[in-house]
ChimeraX commands (.cxc) that place a marker at each C-alpha (Angstrom):
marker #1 position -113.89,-85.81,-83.30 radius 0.5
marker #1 position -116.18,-86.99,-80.25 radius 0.5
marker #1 position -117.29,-90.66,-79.92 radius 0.5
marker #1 position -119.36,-91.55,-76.73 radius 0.5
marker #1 position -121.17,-94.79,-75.55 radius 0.5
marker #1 position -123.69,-95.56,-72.90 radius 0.5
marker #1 position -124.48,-98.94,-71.35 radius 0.5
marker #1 position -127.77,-99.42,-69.14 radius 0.5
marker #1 position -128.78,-102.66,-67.64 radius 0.5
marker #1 position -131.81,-103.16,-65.31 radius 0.5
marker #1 position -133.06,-106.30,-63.27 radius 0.5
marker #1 position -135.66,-106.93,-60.28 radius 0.5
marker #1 position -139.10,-107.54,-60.24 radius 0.5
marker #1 position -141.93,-105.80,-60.57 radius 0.5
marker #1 position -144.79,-107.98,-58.20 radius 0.5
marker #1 position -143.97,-111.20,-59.48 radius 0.5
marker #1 position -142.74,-109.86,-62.79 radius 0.5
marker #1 position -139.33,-110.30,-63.40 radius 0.5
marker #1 position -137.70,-107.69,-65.59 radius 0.5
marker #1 position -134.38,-108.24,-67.26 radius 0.5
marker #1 position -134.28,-105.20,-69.52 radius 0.5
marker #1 position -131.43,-103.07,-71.19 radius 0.5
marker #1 position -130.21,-99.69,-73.41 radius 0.5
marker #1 position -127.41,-98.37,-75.01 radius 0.5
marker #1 position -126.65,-95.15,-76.60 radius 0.5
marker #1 position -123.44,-94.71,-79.14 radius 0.5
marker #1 position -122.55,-91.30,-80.79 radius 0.5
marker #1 position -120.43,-89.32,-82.92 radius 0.5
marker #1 position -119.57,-86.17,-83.88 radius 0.5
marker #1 position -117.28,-83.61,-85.90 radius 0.5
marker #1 position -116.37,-80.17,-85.93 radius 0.5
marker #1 position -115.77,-78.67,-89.23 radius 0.5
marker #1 position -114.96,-74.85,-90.37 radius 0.5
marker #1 position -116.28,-74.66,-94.32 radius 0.5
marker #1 position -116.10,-70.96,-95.34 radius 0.5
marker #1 position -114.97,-69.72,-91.34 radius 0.5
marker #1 position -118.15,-70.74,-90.00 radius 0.5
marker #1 position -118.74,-73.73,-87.45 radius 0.5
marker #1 position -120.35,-76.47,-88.88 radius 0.5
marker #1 position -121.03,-79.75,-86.50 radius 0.5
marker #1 position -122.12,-83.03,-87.89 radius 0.5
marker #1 position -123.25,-85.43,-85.04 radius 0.5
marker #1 position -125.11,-89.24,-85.30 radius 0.5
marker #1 position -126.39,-91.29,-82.63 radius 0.5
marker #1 position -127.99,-94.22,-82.49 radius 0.5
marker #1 position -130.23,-95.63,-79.34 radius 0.5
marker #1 position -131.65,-98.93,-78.57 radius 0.5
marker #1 position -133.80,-99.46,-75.91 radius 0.5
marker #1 position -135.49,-103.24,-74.99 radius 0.5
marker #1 position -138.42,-104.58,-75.64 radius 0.5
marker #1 position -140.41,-107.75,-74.52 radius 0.5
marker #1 position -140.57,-110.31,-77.46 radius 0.5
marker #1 position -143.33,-112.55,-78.47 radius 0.5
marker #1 position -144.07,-115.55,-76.34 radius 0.5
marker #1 position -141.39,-114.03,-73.42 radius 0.5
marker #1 position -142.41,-114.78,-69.41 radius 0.5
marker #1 position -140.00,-111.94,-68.13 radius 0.5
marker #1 position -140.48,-108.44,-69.04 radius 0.5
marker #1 position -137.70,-107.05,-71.69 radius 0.5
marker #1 position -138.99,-103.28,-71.78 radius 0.5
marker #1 position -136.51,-101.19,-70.89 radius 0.5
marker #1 position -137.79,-98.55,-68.36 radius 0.5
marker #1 position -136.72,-95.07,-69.29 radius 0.5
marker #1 position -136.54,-93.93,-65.91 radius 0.5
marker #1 position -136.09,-89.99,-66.33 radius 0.5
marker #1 position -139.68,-88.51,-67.27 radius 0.5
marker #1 position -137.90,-85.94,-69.99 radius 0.5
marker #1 position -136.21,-87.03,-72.67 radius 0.5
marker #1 position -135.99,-83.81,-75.01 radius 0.5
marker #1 position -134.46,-83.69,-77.89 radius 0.5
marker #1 position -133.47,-87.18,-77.85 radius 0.5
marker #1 position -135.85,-88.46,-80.42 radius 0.5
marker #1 position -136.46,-85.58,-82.26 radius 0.5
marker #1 position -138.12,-82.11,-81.18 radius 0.5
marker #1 position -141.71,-83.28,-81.45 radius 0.5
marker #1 position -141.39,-85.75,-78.02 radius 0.5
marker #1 position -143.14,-88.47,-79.43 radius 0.5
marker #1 position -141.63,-91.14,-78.50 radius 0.5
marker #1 position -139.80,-92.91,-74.93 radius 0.5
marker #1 position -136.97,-95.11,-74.64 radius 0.5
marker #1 position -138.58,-97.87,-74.60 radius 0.5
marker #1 position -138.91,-100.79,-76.74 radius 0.5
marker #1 position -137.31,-98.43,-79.72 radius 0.5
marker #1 position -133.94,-98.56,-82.08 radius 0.5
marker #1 position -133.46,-95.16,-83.15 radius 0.5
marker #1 position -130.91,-93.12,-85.51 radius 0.5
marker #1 position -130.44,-89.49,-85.46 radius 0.5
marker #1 position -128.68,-87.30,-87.22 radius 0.5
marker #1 position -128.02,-83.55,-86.77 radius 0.5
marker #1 position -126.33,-80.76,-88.81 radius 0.5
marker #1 position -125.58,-77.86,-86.85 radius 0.5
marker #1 position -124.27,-74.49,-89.42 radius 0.5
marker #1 position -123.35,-71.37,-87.32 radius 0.5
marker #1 position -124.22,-68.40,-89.53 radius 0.5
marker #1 position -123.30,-66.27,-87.08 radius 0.5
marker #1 position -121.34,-66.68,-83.87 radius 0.5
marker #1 position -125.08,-66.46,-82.11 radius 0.5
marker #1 position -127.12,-67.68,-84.61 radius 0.5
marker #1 position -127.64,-71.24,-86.10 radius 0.5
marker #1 position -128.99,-72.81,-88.54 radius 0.5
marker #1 position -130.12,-76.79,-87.14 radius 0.5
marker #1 position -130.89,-79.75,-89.59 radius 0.5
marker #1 position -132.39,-83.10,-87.37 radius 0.5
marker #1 position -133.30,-86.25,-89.15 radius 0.5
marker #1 position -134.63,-89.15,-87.22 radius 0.5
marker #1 position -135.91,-93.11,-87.89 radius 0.5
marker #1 position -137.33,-95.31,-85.26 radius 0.5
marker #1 position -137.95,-98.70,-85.44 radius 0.5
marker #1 position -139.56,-101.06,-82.87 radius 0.5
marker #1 position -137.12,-103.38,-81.24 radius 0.5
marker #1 position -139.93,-106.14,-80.57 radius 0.5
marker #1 position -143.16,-105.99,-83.08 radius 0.5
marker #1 position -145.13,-107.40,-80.24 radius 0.5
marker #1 position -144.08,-105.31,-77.41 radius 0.5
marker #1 position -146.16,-101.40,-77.27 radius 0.5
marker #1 position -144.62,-98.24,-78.86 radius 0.5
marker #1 position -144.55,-95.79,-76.53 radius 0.5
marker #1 position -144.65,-91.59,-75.77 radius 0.5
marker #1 position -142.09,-89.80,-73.78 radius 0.5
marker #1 position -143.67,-90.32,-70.78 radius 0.5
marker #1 position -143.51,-94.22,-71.00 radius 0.5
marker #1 position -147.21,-94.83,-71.78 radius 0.5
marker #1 position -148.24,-97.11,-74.33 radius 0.5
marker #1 position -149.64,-95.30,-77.64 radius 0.5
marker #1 position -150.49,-98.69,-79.98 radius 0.5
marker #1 position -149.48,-102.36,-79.77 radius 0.5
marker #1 position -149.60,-105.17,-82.01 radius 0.5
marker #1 position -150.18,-108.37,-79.51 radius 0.5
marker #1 position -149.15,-110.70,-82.59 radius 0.5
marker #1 position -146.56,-108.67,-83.99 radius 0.5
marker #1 position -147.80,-108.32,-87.46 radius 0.5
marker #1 position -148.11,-104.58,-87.91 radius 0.5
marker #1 position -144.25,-103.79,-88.88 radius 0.5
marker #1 position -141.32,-102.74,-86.73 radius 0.5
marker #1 position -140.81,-99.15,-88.91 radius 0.5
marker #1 position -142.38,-96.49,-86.26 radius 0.5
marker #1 position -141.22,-93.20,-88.79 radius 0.5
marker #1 position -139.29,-90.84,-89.94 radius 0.5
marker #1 position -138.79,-87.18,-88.53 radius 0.5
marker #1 position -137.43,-84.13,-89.97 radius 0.5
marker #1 position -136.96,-81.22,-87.68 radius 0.5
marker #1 position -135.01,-77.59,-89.43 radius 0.5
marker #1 position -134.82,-75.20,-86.67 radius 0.5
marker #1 position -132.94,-71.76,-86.12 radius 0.5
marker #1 position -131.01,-70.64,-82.41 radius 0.5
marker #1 position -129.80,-67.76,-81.43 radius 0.5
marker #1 position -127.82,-67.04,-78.12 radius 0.5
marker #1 position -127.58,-63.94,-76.09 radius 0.5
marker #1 position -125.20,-64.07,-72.73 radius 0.5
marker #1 position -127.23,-67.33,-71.10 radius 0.5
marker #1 position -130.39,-67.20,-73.01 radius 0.5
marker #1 position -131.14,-69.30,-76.31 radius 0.5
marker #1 position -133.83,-68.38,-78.28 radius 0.5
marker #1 position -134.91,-70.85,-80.98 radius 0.5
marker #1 position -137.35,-71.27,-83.46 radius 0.5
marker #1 position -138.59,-74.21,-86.01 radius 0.5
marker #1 position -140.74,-76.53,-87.71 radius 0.5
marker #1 position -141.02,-80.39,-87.00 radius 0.5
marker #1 position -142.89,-83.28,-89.69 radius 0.5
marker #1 position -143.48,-86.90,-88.72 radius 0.5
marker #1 position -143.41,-89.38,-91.51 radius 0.5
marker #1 position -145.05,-92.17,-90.03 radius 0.5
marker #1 position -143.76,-96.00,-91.14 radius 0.5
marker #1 position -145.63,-99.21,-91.14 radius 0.5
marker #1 position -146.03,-99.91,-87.84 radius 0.5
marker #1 position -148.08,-96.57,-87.39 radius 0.5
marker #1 position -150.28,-97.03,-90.45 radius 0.5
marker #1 position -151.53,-100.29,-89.25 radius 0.5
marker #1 position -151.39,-99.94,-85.51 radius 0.5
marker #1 position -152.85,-96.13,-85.29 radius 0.5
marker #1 position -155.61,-94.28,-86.31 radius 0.5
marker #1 position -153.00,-92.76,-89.09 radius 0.5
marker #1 position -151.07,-89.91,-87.51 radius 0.5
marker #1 position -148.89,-87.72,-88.93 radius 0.5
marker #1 position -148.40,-84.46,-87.04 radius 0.5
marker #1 position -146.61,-81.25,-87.99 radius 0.5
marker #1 position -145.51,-79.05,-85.84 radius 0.5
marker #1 position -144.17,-75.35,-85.71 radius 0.5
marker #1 position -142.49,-74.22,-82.57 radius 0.5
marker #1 position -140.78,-71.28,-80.51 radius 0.5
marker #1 position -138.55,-72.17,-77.51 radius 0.5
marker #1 position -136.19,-69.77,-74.88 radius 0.5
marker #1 position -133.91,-71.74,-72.66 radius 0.5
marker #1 position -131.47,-69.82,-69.71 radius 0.5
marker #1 position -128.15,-71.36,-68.50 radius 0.5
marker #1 position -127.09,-70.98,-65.12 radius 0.5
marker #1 position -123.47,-70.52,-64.89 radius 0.5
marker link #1:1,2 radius 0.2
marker link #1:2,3 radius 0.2
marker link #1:3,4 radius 0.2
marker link #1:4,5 radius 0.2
marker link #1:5,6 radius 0.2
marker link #1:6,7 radius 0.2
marker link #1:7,8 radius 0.2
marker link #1:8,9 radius 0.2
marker link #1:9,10 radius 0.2
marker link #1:10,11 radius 0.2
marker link #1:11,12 radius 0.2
marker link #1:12,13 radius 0.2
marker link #1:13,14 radius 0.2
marker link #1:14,15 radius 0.2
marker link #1:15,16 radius 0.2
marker link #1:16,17 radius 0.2
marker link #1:17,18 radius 0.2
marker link #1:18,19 radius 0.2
marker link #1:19,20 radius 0.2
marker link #1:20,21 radius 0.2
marker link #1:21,22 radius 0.2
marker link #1:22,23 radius 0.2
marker link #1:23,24 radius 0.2
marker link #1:24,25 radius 0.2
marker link #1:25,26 radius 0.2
marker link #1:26,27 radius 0.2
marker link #1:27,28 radius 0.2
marker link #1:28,29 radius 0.2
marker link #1:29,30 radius 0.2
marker link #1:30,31 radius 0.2
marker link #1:31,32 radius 0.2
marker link #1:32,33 radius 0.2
marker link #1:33,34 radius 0.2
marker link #1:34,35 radius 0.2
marker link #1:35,36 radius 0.2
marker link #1:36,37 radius 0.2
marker link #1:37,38 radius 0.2
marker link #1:38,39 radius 0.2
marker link #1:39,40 radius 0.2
marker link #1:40,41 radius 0.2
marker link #1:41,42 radius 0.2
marker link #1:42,43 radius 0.2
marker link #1:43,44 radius 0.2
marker link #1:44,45 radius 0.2
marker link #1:45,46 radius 0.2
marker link #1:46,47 radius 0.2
marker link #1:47,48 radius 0.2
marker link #1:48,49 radius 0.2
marker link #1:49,50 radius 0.2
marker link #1:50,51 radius 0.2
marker link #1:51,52 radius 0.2
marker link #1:52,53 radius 0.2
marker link #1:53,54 radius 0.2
marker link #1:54,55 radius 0.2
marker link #1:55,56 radius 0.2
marker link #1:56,57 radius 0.2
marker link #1:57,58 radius 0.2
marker link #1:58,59 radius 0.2
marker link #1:59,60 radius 0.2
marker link #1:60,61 radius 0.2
marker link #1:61,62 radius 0.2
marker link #1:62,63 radius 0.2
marker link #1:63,64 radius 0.2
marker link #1:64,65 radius 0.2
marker link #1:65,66 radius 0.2
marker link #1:66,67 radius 0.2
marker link #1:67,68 radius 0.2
marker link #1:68,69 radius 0.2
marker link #1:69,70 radius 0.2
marker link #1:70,71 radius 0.2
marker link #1:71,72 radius 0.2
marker link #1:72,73 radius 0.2
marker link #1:73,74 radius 0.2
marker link #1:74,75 radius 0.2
marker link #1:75,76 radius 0.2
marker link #1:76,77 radius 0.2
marker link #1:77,78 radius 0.2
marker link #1:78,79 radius 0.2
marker link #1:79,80 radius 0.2
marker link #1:80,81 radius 0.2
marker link #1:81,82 radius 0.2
marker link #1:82,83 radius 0.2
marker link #1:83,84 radius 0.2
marker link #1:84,85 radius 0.2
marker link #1:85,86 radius 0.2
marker link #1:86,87 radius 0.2
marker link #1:87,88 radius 0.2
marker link #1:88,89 radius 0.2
marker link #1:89,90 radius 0.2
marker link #1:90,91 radius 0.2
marker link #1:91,92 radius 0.2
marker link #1:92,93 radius 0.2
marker link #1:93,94 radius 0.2
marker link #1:94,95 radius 0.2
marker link #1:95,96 radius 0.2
marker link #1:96,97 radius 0.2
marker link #1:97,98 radius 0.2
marker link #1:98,99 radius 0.2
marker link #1:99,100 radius 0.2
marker link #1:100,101 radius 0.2
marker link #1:101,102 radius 0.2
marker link #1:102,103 radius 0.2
marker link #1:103,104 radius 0.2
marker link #1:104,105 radius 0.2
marker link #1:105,106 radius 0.2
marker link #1:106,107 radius 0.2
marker link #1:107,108 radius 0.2
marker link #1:108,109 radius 0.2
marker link #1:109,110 radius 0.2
marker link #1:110,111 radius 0.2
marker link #1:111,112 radius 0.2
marker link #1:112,113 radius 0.2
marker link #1:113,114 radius 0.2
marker link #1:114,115 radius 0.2
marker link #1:115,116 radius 0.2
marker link #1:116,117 radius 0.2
marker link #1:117,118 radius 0.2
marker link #1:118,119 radius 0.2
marker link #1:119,120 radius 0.2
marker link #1:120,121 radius 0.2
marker link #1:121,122 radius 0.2
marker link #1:122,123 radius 0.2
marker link #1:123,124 radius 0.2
marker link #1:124,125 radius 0.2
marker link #1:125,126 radius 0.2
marker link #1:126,127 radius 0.2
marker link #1:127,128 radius 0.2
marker link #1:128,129 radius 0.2
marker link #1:129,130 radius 0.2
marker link #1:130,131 radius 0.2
marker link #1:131,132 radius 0.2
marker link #1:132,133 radius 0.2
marker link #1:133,134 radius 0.2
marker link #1:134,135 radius 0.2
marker link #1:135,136 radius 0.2
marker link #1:136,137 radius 0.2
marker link #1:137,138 radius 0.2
marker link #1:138,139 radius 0.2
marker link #1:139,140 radius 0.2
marker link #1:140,141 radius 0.2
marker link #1:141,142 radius 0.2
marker link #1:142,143 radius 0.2
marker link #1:143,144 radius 0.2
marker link #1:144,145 radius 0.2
marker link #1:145,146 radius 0.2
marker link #1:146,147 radius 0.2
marker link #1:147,148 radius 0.2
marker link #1:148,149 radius 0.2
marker link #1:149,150 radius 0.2
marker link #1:150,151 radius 0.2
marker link #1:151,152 radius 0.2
marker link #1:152,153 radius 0.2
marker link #1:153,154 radius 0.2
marker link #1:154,155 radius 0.2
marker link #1:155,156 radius 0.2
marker link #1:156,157 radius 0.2
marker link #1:157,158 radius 0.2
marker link #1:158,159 radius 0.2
marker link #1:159,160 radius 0.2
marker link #1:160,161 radius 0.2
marker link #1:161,162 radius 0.2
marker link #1:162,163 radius 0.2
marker link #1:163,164 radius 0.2
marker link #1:164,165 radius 0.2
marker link #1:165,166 radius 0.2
marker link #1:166,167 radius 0.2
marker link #1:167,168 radius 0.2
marker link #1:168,169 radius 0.2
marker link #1:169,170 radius 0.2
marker link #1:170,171 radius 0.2
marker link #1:171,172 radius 0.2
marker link #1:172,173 radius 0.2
marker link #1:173,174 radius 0.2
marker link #1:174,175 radius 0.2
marker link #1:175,176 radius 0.2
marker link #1:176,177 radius 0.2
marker link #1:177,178 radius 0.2
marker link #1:178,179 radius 0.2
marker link #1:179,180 radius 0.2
marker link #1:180,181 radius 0.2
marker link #1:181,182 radius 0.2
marker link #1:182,183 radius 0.2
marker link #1:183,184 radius 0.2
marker link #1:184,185 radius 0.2
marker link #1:185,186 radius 0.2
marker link #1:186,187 radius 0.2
view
């Protein structure tokens, strides 16, 4: 078993904005061998800061890193920013090159009046009074990988289930997506 924990604190000001901002990232995960394959069961959960309602300092955490694959799901919808999140993901080796990936994902707004944001740190929608929900959504990613010497080839399908924030603060999104990916590791 695997536990890990990240702290992040930030401070300063931005002109005469003074930011007092934070993360944290927890995780855990297990290795398992049902019927000699590898199985690994992982959950994490994220929280990033937000400003609240009525606040005269900035709270939103600042991501920092432009890319943040992967860490909210496959689709890259979201930033760390201003975001609780929980993930979950099942990992079943079929083969020794070739597995079988199960990702399940909920965000929630840390402060109903601060924005939701994309992975680039952007604001997508905001509720100014706070009165369109804290539940961002739900994604499901199932997605296949198969490794050959330093190249991964992978493969998979990706559904956002949006939550109450996004019905009322959006224009009613709820994307799909299929996708292919190849990644190389240098050794």
């Amino acid at each position: 078993m695997a536990y890990s924990f990240e702290g992040i604190g930030q401070t300063g000001h931005a002109g005469l904005l003074t930011e007092r901002a934070y993360a944290w990232f927890s995780g855990i995960s297990q290795e398992a061998a049902p019927w000699n394959k590898s199985l690994t069961s992982s959950v994490e959960y994220k929280v990033a800061s937000g400003t609240k309602l009525g606040d005269l300092t900035s709270g939103t955490y600042d991501q920092l890193a432009p890319a943040n694959h992967d860490k909210f799901g496959h689709m890259d919808l979201f930033g760390w920013r201003n975001l609780k999140t929980f993930k979950a993901l099942e990992s079943f080796g079929v083969t020794k090159p070739l597995a079988l990936n199960v990702m399940y994902s909920d965000d929630y707004l840390f402060s109903a009046a601060d924005s939701l944001y994309n992975s680039q740190g952007s604001s997508i929608a905001i509720s100014k009074k706070g009165t369109a929900g804290t539940h961002v959504g739900r994604e499901f990613d199932s997605f296949l990988t198969y490794k050959y010497h330093a190249h991964t080839f992978g493969a998979g399908v990706g559904h956002f289930f949006k939550g109450e924030f996004v019905d009322n603060a959006t224009l009613h999104i709820n994307p799909r997506y299929m996708y292919v990916f190849q990644q190389y590791t240098f050794k």
